[in-house]
C-alpha positions in Angstrom: -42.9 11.2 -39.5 -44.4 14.6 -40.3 -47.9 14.8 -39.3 -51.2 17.4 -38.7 -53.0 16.5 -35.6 -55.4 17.8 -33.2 -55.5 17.8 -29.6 -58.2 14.8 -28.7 -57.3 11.1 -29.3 -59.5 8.8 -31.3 -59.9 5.2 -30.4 -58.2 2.9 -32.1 -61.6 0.6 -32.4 -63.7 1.9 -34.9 -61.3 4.8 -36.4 -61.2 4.8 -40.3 -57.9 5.1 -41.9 -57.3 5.3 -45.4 -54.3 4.1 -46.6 -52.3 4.8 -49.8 -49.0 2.7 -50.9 -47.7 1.4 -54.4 -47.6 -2.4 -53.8 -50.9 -4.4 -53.1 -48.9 -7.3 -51.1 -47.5 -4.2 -48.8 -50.7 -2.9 -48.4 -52.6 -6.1 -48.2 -49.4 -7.2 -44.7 -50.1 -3.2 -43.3 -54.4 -3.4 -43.6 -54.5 -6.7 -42.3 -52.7 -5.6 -39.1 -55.0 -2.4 -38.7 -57.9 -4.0 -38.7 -56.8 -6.6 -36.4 -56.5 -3.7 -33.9 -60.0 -2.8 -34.9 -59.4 -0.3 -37.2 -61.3 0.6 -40.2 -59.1 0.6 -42.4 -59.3 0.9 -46.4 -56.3 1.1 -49.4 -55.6 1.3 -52.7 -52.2 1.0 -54.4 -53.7 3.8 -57.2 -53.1 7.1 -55.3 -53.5 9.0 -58.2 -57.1 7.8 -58.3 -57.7 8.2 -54.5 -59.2 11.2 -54.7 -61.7 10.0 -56.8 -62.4 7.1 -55.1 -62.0 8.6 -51.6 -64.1 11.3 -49.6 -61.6 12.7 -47.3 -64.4 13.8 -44.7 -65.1 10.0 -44.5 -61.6 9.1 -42.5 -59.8 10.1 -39.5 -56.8 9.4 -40.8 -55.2 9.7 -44.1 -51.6 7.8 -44.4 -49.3 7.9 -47.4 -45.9 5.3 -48.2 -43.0 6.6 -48.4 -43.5 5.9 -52.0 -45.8 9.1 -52.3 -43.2 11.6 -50.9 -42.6 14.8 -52.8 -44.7 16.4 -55.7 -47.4 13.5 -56.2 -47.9 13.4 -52.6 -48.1 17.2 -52.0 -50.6 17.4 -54.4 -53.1 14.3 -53.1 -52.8 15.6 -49.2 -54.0 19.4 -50.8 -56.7 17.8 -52.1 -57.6 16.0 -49.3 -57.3 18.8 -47.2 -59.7 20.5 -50.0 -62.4 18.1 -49.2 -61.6 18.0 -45.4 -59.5 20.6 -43.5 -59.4 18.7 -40.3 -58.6 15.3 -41.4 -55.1 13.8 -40.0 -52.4 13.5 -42.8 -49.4 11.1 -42.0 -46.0 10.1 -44.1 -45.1 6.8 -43.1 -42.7 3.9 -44.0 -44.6 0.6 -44.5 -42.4 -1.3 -41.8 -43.3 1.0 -39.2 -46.2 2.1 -40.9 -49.0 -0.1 -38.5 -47.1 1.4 -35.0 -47.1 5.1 -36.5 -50.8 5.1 -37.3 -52.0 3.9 -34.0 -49.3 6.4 -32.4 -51.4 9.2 -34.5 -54.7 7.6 -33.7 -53.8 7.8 -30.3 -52.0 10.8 -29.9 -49.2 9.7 -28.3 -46.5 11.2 -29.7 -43.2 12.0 -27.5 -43.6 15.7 -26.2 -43.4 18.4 -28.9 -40.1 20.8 -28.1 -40.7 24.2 -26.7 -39.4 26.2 -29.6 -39.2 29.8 -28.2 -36.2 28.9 -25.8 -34.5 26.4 -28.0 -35.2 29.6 -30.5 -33.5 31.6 -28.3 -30.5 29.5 -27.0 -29.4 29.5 -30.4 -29.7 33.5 -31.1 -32.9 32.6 -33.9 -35.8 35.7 -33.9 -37.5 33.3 -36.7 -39.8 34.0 -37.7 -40.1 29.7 -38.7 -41.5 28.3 -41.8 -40.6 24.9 -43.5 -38.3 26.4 -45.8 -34.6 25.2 -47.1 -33.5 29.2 -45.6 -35.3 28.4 -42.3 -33.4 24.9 -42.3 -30.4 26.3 -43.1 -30.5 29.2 -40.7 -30.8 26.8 -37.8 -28.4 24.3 -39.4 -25.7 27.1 -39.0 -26.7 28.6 -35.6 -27.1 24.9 -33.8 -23.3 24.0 -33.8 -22.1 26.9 -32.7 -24.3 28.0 -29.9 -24.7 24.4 -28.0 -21.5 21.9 -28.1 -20.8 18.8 -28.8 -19.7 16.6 -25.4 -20.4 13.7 -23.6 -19.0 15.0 -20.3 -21.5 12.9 -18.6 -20.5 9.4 -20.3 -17.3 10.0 -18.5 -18.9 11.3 -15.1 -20.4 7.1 -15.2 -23.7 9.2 -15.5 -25.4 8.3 -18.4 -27.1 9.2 -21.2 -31.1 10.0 -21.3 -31.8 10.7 -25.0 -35.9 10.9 -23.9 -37.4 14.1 -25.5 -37.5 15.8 -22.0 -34.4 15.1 -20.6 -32.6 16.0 -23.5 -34.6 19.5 -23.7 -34.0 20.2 -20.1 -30.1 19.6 -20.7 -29.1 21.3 -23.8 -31.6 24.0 -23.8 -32.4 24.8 -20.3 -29.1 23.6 -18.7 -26.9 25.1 -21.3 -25.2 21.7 -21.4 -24.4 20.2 -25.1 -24.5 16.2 -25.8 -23.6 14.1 -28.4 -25.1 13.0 -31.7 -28.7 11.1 -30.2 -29.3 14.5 -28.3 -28.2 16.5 -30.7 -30.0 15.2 -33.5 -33.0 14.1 -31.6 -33.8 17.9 -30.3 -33.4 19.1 -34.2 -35.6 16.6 -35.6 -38.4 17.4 -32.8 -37.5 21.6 -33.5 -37.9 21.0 -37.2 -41.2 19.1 -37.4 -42.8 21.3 -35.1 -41.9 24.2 -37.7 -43.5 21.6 -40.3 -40.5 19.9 -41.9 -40.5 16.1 -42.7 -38.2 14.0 -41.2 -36.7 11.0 -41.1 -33.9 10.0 -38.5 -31.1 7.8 -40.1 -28.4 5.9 -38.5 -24.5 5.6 -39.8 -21.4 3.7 -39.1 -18.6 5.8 -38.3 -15.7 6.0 -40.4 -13.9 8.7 -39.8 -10.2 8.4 -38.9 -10.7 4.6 -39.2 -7.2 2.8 -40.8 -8.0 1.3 -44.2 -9.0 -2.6 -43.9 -10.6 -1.9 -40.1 -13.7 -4.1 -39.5 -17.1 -1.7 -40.1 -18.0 -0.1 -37.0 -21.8 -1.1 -35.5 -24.5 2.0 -36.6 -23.6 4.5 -33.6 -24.1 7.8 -35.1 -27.8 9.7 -35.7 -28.5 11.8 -39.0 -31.5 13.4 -40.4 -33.0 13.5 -43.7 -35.1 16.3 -44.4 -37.9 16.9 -47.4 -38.0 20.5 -48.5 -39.8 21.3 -51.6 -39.6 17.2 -52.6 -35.6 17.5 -52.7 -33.7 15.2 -49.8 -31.1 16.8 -47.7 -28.8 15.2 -45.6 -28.7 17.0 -41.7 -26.8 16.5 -39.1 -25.9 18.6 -36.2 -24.1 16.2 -33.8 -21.0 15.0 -35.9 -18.3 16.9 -33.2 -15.2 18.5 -34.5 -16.3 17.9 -38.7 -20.1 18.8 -37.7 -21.6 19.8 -41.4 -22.5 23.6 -41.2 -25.6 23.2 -43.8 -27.7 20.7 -45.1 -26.0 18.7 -48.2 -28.7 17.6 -51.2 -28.7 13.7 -51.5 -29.6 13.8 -55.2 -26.5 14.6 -56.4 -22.9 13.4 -56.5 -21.2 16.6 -57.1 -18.9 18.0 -54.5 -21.0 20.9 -52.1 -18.9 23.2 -50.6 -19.7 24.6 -46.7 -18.2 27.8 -44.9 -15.1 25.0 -43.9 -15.1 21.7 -45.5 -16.0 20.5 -48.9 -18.1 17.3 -49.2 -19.9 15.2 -51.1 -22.4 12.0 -50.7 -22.0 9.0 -53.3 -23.9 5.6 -53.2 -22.5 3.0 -50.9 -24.6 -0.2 -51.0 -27.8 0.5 -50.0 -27.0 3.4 -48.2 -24.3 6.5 -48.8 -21.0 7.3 -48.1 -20.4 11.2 -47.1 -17.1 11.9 -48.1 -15.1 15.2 -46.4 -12.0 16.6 -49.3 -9.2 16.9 -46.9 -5.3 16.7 -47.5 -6.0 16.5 -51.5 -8.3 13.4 -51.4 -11.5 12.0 -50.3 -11.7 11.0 -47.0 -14.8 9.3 -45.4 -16.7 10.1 -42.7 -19.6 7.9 -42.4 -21.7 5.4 -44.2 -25.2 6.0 -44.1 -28.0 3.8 -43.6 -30.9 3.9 -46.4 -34.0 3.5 -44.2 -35.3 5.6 -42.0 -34.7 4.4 -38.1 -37.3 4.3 -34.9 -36.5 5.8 -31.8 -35.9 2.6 -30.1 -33.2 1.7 -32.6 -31.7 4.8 -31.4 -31.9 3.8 -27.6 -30.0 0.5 -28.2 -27.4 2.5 -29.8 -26.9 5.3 -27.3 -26.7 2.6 -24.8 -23.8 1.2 -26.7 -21.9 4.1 -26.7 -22.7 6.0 -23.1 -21.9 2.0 -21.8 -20.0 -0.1 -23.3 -15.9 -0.6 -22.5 -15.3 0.0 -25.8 -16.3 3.1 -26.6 -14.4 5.9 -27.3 -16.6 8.4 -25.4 -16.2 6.4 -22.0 -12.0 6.7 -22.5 -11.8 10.1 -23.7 -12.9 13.9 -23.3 -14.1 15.2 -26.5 -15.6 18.6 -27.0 -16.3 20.7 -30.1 -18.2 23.8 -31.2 -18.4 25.3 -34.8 -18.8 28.7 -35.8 -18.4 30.0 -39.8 -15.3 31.5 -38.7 -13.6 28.5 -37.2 -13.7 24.5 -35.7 -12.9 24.5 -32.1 -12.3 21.2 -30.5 -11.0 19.5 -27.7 -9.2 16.2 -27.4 -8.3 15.6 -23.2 -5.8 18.3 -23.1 -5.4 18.7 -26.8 -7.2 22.2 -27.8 -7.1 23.3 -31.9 -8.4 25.9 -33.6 -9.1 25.6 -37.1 -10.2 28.6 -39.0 -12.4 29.1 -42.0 -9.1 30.1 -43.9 -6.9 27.4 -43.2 -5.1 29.1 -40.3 -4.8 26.5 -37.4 -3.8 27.7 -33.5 -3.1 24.2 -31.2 -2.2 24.1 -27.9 -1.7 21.4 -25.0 -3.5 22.3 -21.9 -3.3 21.3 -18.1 -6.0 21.2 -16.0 -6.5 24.2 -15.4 -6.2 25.4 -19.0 -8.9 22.8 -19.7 -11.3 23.8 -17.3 -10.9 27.3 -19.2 -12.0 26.7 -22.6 -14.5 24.2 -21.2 -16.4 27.7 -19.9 -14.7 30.2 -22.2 -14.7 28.6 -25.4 -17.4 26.0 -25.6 -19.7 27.9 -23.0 -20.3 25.2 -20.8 -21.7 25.7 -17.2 -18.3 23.9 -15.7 -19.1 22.2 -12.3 -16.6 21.6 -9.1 -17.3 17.7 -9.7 -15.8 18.0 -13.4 -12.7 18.7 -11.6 -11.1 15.1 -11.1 -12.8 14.0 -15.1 -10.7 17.1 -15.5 -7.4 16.5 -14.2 -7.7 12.7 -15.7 -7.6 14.6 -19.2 -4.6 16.6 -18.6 -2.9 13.4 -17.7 -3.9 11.3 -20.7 -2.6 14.1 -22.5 1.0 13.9 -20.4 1.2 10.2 -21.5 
């Protein structure tokens, strides 16, 4: 959801919404609801004549389907804002589209992330625009400057994936997380530079046997509109973490400053495929609608909690640079560089505690210690 808001709230009893979709059933299930809150709310599944139809200084609220993103949308919300600079423009899904009006209605959006020390915790001067270079600038910088771990999962801590916490932790704290915290801080930091977003989910797939029963959808992606072209972002996918963001119109193979990939249809969704050891290999299946942050919560629960996840058995870290993949498996530390030279090396605890401070930057604390020495002896075994 990609919005332009003001600072005071409207009330959701009286506030006139226009609303613009491409089925009338759709819009007929998503007006009903909004006026059963009390909302004013009006349609029509003819955007292109909206504008006619339509004065934009007679609404609070303009919303668009997902139908209407890229070029035809673009050019209806400049004409609205032609009419009416200060009237609220909203992308929205239609299953979600009743909850994210009154959200915008209301103002009550999860906090907004403080840019100019994310900004600077990943070595960006900006300045920030909603371009594909800006996009790609702090596609590149995130994975290298704040890790992927879930040192926490294994300290029976926890994982709070609310805007705050997750602020506090890998910007403030110097900490890194996993994919939900990851993904969730870059989707806040690129909609408050003016990107649309939409959060995705995916089953896991990578390293999976052949035949082995699909995974549940545990892993957070982005999808990101610049200039009405879909790219696939993700910033949280540990030791194969995509450097840039891919295009999702196209099945041709995109090359990155490691790994080539490429995304193909897979059901409703995609497959994003990694070329490794002369073959495609997958990494994850991706879901074709976008996702709510609650979907996200009962997720993150699954794998911060449950027995069987791998997070709660194993320490994982990784940090990409364009020069080279650093990871960490327990005691199991590889380097793989950008041109195919690869360092490994099996670590005690000492040695892990190391490149926990050295390598991946992380602000080591005396009550890792025993998490620690538990990795050094998986790694024995």
């Amino acid at each position: 959801m990609n919005t332009a808001v003001k600072e005071d709230s409207i009330s959701l009893n009286g506030a006139r919404v226009l609303v613009l979709g491409r089925s009338d059933a759709v819009l007929e299930a998503v007006l009903g609801e909004l006026t059963a809150l009390g909302i004013d709310a009006q349609g029509t599944a003819e955007p292109e004549k909206a504008t006619e139809r339509y004065d934009a200084r007679n609404y609070d609220l303009i919303a668009l389907g997902r139908g209407l993103l890229g070029e035809a949308g673009q050019s209806l919300k400049a004409q609205f804002r032609e009419r009416n600079a200060d009237v609220r423009l909203l992308d929205t899904y239609a299953p979600f589209a009743v909850y994210e009006i009154a959200t915008a209605l209301e103002c009550s959006y999860p906090p907004n992330v403080d840019l100019e020390p994310y900004l600077a915790r990943i070595g960006s001067e900006g300045p920030m625009a909603p371009t594909l270079e800006t996009l790609k600038e702090l596609h590149e910088r995130h994975p290298d400057a704040i890790p992927f771990e879930a040192i926490d999962v294994l300290l029976e801590r926890g994982v709070n994936i609310a805007p705050d916490a997750v602020e506090d932790k890998l910007v403030h704290g110097r900490r890194g997380g996993y994919c939900f915290e990851h993904n969730g801080l870059f989707k806040r930091v690129l909609e408050a530079i003016g990107f649309h977003v939409e959060g995705l989910s995916a089953r896991v797939r990578w390293n999976a046997a052949p035949g082995t029963a699909p995974q549940p959808y545990s892993h957070m992606a982005l999808r990101v509109v610049v200039d009405n072209v879909l790219w696939l972002v993700d910033v949280g996918f540990g030791g194969c973490v995509l450097t840039t963001p891919l295009r999702m119109d196209t099945i041709e193979p995109q090359a990155t400053s490691h790994e080539t990939f490429r995304l193909i249809p897979f059901g409703p969704g995609m497959l994003l495929q990694m070329w490794i050891d002369e073959q495609w290999k997958p990494v994850y299946e991706l879901s074709g609608e976008p996702r709510l942050e609650g979907d996200y919560e009962v997720a993150n629960w699954y794998t911060a909690e449950h027995p069987d996840s791998h997070f709660r058995r194993n320490l994982m870290v990784a940090r990409t640079s364009t020069e080279a993949r650093y990871t960490l498996l327990n005691g199991r530390y590889t380097v793989r560089y950008s041109d195919g030279r690869t360092h490994r090396e099996v670590l005690e605890a000492d040695g892990i505690e190391r490149v926990l401070a050295d390598t991946f930057q992380l602000p080591v604390q005396p009550d890792w210690r025993p998490m620690i020495e538990r990795a050094a002896l998986l790694t024995e075994r």
